[in-house]
C-alpha positions in Angstrom: -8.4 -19.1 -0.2 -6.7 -18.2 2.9 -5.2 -14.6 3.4 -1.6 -14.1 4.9 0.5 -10.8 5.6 4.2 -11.1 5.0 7.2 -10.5 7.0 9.4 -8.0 5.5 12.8 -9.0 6.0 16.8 -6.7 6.7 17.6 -7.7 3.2 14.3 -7.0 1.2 12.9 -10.8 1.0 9.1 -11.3 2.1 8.9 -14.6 4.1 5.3 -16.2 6.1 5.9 -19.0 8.5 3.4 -21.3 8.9 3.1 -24.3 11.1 6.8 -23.9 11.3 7.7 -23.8 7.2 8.7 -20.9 6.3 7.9 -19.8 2.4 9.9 -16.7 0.9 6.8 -15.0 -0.9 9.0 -12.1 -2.4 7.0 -10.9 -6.1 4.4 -13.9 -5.1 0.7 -13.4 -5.0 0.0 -16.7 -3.8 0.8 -20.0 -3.3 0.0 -23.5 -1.8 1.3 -25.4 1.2 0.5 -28.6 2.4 -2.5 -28.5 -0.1 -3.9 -25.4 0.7 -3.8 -22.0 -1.1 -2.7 -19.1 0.4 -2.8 -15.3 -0.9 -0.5 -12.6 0.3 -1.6 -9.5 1.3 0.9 -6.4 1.4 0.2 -2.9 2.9 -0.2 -0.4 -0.2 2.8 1.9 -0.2 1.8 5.4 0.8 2.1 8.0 -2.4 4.5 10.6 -2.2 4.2 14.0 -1.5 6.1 16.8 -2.2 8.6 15.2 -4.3 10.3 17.3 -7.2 8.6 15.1 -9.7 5.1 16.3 -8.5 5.8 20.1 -7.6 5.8 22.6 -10.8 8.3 25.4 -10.7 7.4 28.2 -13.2 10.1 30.4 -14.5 9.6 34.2 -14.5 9.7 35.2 -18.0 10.8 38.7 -18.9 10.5 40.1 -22.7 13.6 41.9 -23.9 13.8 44.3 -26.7 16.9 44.3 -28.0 
């Protein structure tokens, strides 16, 4: 199996070009041309950091006697 990196496109689409065919591989893993299987490799995304979903905010809590 043969190991390919996509082309990230303006509009979102993945695309490889190969001996001038080019294959939209957008959600593919894999797939065969002219016989021979290919897998696509993406770059894993980077987490992120310091988002509001991953900090915790804590509340100061008084106690009131009333």
């Amino acid at each position: 199996m043969n190991k390919v990196q996509p082309t990230i496109n303006e509009d979102g689409t993945e695309t490889v070009t190969l001996w001038g065919t080019t294959v939209d591989v957008t959600e593919k893993d894999s797939f065969t041309l002219f016989k021979r299987d290919f897998r696509v490799i993406r770059e894993p995304k980077a987490k992120k950091t310091n988002s509001k979903s991953t900090k915790v905010i804590k509340a100061d809590t008084e106690v009131l006697n009333g």
